[in-house]
DRENZA-439003 format. One record per residue (C-alpha): x, y, z. Coordinates in steps of 0.05 Angstrom, whole numbers, plus 32768, in hexadecimal, padded with zeros to 4 digits. Layout:
N
XYZ/...
This chain:
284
7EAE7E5381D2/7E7F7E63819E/7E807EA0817D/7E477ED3817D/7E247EC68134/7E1F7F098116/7E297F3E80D2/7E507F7780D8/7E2F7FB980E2/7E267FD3809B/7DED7F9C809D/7DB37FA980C1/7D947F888104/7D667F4280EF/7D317F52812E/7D057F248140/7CB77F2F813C/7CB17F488183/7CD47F8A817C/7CAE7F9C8141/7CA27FE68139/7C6B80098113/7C7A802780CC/7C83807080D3/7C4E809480AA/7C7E80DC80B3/7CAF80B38096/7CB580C78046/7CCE80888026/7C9D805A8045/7C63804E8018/7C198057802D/7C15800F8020/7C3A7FFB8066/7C2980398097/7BE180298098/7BAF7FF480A0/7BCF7FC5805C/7BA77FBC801C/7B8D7F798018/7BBC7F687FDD/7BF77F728006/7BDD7F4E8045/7BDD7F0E8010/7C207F227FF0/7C427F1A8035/7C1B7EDB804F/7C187EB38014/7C527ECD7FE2/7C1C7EDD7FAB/7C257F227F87/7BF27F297F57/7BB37F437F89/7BE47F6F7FA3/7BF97F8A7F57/7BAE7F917F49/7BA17FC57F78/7BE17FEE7F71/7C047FDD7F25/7C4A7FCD7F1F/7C707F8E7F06/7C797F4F7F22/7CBA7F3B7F28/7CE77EFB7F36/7D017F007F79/7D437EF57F64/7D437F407F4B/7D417F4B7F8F/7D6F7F2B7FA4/7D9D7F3C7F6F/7D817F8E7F7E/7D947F827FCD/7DD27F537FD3/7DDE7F227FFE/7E007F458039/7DBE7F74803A/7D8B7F2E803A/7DB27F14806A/7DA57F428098/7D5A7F3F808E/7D507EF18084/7D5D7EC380B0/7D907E98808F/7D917E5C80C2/7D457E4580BF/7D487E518070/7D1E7E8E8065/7D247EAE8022/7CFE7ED67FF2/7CC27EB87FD1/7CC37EAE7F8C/7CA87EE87F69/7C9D7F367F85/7C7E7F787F6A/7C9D7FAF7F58/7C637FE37F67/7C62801D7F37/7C84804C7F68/7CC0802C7F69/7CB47FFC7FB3/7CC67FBC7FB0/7C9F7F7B7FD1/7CAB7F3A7FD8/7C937F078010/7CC87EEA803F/7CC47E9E803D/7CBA7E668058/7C7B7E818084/7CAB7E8080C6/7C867EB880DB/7C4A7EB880B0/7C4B7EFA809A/7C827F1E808D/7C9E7F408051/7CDE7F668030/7CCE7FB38021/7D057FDA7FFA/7CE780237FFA/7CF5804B7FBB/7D3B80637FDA/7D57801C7FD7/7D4F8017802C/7D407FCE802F/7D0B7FBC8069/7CEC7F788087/7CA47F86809E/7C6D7F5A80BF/7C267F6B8099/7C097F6C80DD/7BDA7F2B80CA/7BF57EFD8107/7BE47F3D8133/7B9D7F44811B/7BA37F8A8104/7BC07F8880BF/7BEE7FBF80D8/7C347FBF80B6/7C6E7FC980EA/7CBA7FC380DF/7CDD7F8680F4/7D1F7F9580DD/7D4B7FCC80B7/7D837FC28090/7D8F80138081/7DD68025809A/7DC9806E809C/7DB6807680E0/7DF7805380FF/7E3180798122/7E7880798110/7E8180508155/7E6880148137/7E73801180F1/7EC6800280F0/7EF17FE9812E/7ED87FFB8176/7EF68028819B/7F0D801581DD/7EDB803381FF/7EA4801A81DA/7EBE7FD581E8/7EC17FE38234/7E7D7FF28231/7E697FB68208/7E8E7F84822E/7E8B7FA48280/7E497FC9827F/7E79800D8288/7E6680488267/7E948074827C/7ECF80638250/7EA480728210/7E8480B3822F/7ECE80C8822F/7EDD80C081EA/7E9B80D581CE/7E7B81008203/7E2F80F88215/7E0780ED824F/7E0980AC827D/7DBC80908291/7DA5805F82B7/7D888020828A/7D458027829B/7D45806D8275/7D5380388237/7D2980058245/7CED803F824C/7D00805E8204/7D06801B81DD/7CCB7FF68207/7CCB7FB0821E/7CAD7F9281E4/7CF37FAA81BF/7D197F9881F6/7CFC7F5181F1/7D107F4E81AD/7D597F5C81C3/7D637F3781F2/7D617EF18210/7D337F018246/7D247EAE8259/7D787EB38264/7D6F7EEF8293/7D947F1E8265/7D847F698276/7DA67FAD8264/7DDC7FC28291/7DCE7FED82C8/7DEA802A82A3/7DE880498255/7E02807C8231/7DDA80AA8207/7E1180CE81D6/7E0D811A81C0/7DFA80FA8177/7DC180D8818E/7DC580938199/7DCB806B81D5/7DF6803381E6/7DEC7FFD8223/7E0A7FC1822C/7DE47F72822C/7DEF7F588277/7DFD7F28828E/7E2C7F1B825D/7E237ED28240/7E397EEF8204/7E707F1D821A/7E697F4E81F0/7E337F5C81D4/7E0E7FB181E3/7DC97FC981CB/7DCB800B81A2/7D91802C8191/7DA180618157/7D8D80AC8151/7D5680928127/7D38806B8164/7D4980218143/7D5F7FF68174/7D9A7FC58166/7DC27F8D818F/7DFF7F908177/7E477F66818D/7E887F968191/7EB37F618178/7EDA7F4C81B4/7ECA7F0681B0/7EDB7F0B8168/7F157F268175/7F0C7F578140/7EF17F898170/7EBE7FAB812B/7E7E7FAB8145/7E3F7F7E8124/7DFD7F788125/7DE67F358145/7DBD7F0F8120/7DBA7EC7814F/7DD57EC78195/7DF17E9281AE/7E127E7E81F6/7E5A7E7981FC/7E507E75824E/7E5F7EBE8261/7E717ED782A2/7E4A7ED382E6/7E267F0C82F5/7E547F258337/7E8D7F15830B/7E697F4282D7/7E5A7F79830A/7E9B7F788320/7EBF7F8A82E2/7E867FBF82DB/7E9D7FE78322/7EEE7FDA8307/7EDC7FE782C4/7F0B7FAF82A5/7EF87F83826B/7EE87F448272/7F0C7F028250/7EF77EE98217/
């Protein structure tokens, strides 16, 4: 069986482009640089890895990207990079005077995209909005741990992992209180575009037919039907949405944030729905 490829939770979730969210412009670290229509400099800093138009309009230094890197760590570029088609920082960034950093994620896999770490050291990947026609930054991934619950941030609790490998929310609504909704209430507050960027929709994956929203905040549903066994969506009290894996197949039981899904042959979908009404976990 193979295993879910994934980093643990203290990393943040690598989305793909399609659940990319618009930059906050309430949102005090973020630079008017990214929640606006982007200066020209920084449309060609994140299609073509070139700095220097970008550092004539605002100042700052341009830097080798390995200060980045070295600034980040791996465990925190791994999380925004895809590793396994080679992406990596292109060679030089800006430092812009205010203390952002910048640097263009390469090769072009998706043409535009770029590495923001705002002036609190919260490390972003953004597209520049230039595939989209609008030069409109929007988040494409997060790797800020300070929006994620206890629940997923050591070992599961059992009820967490009933929920992540049955559909069941009961179980965790038990240990952590909160109220049980249908999925739909979910799939309405994330939006399909998000949802799309979750899940494997050509593979008929869907949320199952019942989440949890906790007295914190977040919510919790689980990825049916379960070719991966274990793996939950939880959206945080922030609103970032995450797909995560609880671990079972692991065998670790500590949650992670999935980074590449792959098959391992899951269960069939009555088999699946009957574990939901029994509320049993399934084999791994």
């Amino acid at each position: 069986m193979k295993k879910t490829v994934a980093l643990w939770a203290l990393a943040g979730f690598l989305a793909t482009a399609g659940c990319a969210r618009a930059a906050d412009p309430a949102d005090p670290n973020l630079p008017a640089t990214v929640t606006g229509v982007a200066p020209e400099g920084l449309v060609i800093l994140a299609t073509t890895g070139n700095p220097d138009p970008f550092q004539r309009q605002i100042g700052g230094n341009v830097v080798a990207s390995s200060d980045l890197e070295s600034k980040l760590g791996p465990r925190t570029l791994a999380a925004l990079l895809k590793l396994d088609q080679q992406e990596h920082l292109a060679p030089k960034g800006l430092i812009a005077p205010t203390g952002e950093w910048y640097n263009m994620v390469a090769p072009t896999l998706t043409k535009d995209n770029f590495i923001l770490v705002d002036k609190t050291g919260a490390a972003r990947r953004l597209s520049v909005g230039a595939v989209a026609g609008d030069n409109r930054p929007t988040i494409v991934a997060d790797a800020s741990t300070a929006n994620l619950p206890d629940t997923v941030t050591g070992v599961a609790s059992p009820g967490l992992i009933l929920l992540a490998t049955t559909g069941n929310p009961d179980p965790l609504k038990n240990e952590i209180g909160g109220t049980v909704v249908p999925s739909g209430d979910l799939e309405a507050k994330v939006g399909a575009r998000t949802l799309a960027g979750l899940l494997k929709l050509e593979k008929g994956e869907h949320l199952a037919p019942k989440s949890l929203i906790a007295p914190t905040g977040e919510w919790y549903n689980m990825v049916a039907p379960t070719i991966t066994r274990d793996n939950f969506i939880l959206v945080d009290k922030s609103g970032v949405a995450r797909r995560m894996s609880v671990g079972a197949v692991a065998g670790d039981n500590r949650p992670a944030v999935v980074v590449q899904v792959h098959e391992d042959g899951g269960t069939p979908w009555y088999v699946e729905l009957w574990y939901f009404i029994r509320g049993h976990v399934t084999g791994s």
